[in-house]
C-alpha positions in Angstrom: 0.0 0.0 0.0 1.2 3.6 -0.7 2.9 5.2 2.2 1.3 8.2 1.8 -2.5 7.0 1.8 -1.8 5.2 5.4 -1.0 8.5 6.4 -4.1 9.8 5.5 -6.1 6.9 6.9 -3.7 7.4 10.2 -4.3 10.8 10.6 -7.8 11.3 9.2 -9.5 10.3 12.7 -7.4 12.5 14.9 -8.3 15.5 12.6 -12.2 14.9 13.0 -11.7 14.1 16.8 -10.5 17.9 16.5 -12.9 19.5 14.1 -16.0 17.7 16.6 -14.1 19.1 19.8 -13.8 22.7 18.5 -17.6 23.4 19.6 -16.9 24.6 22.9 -19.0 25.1 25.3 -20.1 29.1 26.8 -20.3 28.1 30.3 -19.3 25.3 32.5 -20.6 24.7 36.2 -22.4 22.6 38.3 -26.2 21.9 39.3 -27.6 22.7 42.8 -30.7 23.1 44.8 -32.1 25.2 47.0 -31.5 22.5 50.5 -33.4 23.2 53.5 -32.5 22.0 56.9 -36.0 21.2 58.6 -35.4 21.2 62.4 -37.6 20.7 65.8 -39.6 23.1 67.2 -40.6 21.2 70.4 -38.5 19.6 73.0 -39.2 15.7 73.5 -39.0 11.8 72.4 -39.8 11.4 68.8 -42.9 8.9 68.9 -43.4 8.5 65.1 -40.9 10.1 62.0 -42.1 8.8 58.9 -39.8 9.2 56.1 -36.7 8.0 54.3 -34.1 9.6 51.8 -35.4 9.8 48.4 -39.2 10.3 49.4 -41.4 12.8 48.0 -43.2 15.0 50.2 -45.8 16.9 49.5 -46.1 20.9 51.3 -48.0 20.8 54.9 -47.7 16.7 55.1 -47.6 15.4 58.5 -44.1 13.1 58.8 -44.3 12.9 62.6 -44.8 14.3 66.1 -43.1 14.5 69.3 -44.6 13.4 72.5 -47.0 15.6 74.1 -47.7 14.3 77.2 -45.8 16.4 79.5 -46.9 19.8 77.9 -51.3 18.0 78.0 -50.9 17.8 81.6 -49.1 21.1 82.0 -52.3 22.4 80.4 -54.9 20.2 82.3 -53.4 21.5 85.2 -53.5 25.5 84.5 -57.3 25.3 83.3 -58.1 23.7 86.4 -56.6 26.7 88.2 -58.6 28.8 86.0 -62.0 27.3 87.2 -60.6 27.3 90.9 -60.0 31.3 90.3 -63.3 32.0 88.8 -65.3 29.6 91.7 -64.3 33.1 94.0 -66.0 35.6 92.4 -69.3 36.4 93.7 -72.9 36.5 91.8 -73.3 40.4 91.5 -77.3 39.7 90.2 -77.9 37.3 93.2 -77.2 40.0 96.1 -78.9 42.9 93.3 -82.0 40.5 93.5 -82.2 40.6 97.3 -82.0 44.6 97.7 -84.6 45.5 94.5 -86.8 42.8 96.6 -86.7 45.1 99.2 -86.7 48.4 97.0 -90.5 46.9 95.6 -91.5 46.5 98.9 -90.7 50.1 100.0 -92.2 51.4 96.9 -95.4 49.3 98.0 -95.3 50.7 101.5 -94.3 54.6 99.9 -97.7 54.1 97.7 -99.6 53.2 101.0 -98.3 55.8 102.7 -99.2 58.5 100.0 -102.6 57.5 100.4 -103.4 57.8 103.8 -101.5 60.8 103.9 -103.8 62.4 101.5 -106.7 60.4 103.5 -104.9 62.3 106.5 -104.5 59.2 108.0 -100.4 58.9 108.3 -98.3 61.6 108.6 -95.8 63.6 106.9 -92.6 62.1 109.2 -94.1 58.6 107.9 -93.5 59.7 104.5 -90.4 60.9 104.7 -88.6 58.0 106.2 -90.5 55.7 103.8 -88.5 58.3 100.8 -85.1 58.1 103.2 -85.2 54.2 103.2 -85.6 53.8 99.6 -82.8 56.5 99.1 -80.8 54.3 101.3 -81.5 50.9 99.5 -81.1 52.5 96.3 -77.7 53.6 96.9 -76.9 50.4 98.5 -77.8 49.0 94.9 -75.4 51.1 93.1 -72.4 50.5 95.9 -73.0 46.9 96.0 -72.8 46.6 92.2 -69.8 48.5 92.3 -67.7 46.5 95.0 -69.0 42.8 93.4 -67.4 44.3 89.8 -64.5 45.6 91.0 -63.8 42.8 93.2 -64.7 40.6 90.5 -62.3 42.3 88.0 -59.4 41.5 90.4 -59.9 38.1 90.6 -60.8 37.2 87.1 -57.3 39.5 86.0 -55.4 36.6 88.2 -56.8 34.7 84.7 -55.8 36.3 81.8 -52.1 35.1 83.0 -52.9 32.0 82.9 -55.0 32.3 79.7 -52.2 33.5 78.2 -50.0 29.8 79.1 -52.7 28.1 78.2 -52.2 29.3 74.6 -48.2 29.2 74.6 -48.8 25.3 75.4 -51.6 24.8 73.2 -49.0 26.7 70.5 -46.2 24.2 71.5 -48.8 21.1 71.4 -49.3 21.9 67.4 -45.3 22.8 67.0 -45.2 19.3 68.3 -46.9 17.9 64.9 -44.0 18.0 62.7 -45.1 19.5 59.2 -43.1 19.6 55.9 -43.3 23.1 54.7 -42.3 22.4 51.4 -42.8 20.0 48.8 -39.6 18.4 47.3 -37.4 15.3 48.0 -35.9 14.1 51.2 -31.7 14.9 50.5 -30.5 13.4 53.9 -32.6 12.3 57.8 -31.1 13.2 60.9 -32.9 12.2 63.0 -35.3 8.7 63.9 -38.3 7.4 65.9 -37.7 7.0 69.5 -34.3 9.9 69.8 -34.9 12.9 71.9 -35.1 15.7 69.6 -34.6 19.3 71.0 -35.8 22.9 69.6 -33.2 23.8 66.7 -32.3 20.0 66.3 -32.0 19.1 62.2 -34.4 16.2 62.0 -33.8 16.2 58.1 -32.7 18.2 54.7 -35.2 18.4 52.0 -34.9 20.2 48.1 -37.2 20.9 45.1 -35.3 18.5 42.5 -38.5 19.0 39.9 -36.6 22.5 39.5 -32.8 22.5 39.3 -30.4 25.3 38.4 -26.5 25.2 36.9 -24.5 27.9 39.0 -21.9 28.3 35.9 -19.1 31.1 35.2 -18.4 33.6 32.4 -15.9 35.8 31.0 -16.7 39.6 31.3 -16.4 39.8 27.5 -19.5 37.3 27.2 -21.8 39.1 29.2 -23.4 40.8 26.5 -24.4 37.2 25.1 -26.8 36.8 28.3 -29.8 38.2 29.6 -32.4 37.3 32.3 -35.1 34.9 30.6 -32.8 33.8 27.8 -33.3 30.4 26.5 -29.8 28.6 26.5 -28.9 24.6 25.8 -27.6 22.5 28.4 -25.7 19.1 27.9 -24.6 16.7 30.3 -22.6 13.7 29.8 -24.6 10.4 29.7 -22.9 6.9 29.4 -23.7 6.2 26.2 -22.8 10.1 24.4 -24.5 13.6 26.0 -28.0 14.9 26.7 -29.5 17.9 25.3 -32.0 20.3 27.9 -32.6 23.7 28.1 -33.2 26.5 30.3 -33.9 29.9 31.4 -31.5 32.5 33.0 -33.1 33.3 36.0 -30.0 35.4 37.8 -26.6 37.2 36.4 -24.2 38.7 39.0 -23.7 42.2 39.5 -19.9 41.7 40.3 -17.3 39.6 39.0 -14.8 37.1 41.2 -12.0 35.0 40.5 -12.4 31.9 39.1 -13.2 29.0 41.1 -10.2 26.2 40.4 -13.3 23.2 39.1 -14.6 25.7 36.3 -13.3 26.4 32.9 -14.4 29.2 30.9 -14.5 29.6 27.1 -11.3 31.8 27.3 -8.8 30.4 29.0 -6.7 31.9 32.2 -9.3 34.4 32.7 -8.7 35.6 36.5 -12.1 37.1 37.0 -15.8 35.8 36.2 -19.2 36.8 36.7 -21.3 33.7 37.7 -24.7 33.2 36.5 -27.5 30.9 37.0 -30.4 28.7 34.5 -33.4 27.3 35.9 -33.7 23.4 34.3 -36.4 21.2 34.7 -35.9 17.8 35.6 -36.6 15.1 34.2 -34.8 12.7 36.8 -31.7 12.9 35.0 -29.9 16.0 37.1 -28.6 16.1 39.9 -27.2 18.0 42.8 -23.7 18.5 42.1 -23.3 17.2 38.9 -21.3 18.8 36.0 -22.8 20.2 32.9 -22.3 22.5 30.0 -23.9 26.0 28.7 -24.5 26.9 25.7 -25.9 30.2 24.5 -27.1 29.6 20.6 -30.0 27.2 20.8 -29.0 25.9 17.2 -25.0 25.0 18.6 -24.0 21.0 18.4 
């Protein structure tokens, strides 16, 4: 065979191995979530915690609760103290009833009086002390409503107090419930039935993986290839060649910084960067940490 066509069948793969690898990429980085650390709000032993890594939870689901009992008998006991307090005050209408009783029966007696006087059967000293005692009883109405409500006052105030525990318990009771405030998939569990959990404690670490973003880098000369809201291609690697998605820019720093050591930009040596981020959804194929590659014409191999 000719010696120079095996040196064009030698070198012919090694120049389109070249030709396929000048398409770089824009951008290179790295997908990430937002994590969230759920932790305890109660103090206690963890009577039921219902979930593993990898489950799915949906915003508001119950995945356990911390024992109660301490804090239900904590309350038992200050509503019983609230009854006790309000057995002492006294029925103002009760001891009322008893002096109009005997206001009607002056008013009967004043009546009777008023006609013999004018009968000149009683006289005038009759009627007036019939007026003075209903004068008398009356006031006695007013000053015995008076002292009953202001005595009453000061011993149902010894309840708002207590009132006021009663709802800081019933507040930890529900705290005690423990709710998943977002939906998205369990990353990591700290925590498992029958531990004693604490306020603050991490019982587990949750993310939204349906929607995943690429934190990725580029040169200041390349800013003015991005916008917010622009639609760029993403490829990851894939055992058996790459994988094509796409996304939105949802966030372009203000201010640049050096470049981290694990990201390459399209121009090499470039000391400073301005990092950027696309919103991908996931199809089950992304995840956290994993590398992938921007690129910012939607028609580029």
């Amino acid at each position: 065979m000719n010696r120079n066509l095996i040196y064009i069948i030698a070198i012919f793969p090694v120049l389109y191995g070249c030709k396929g690898n000048g398409n770089e990429a824009d951008a290179y980085g790295n997908f990430e979530a937002v994590e969230v650390i759920i932790s305890s709000e109660a103090n206690g032993k963890l009577m039921a915690f219902q979930l593993e890594e990898g489950d799915l939870l949906n915003s508001n689901q119950v995945v356990g609760y911390i024992d109660t009992t301490q804090l239900f008998l904590s309350k038992k006991q200050l509503e019983s103290s609230v009854e006790a307090i309000k057995s002492k005050t006294q029925n103002v209408q009760v001891q009322i009833d008893v002096l109009a009783k005997q206001k009607d029966n002056l008013l009967r007696e004043k009546n009777r009086i008023e006609n013999l006087l004018a009968d000149s059967a009683a006289t005038s000293k009759q009627y007036d002390d019939i007026v003075g005692q209903l004068d008398v009883v009356t006031k006695q109405i007013a000053a015995t409503k008076s002292q009953l409500n202001t005595s009453n006052r000061g011993i149902l105030s010894e309840v708002s107090p207590l009132e006021v525990k009663i709802e800081q318990i019933e507040d930890q009771i529900r705290k005690s419930v423990i709710r998943n405030p977002k939906s998205g998939t369990v990353l990591t569990k700290f925590a498992y039935e029958n531990e004693i959990t604490a306020f603050g404690k991490p019982l587990y670490k949750i993310a939204d993986l349906d929607n995943i973003t690429i934190r990725a880098y580029i040169s200041g000369k390349q800013l003015v290839e991005l916008k917010i809201g622009q639609e760029v291609k993403i490829k990851i690697d894939q055992q058996d060649g790459s994988k094509d998605l796409t996304g939105n820019v949802i966030w372009i720093s203000s201010s640049a910084e050096f470049t981290p050591k694990v990201i390459q930009t399209k121009e090499e040596r470039v000391n400073l960067v301005y990092a950027f981020k696309v919103l991908v959804k996931n199809d089950g194929s992304l995840k956290i940490g994993m590398p992938g590659e921007v690129y910012f014409g939607m028609g580029d191999n």
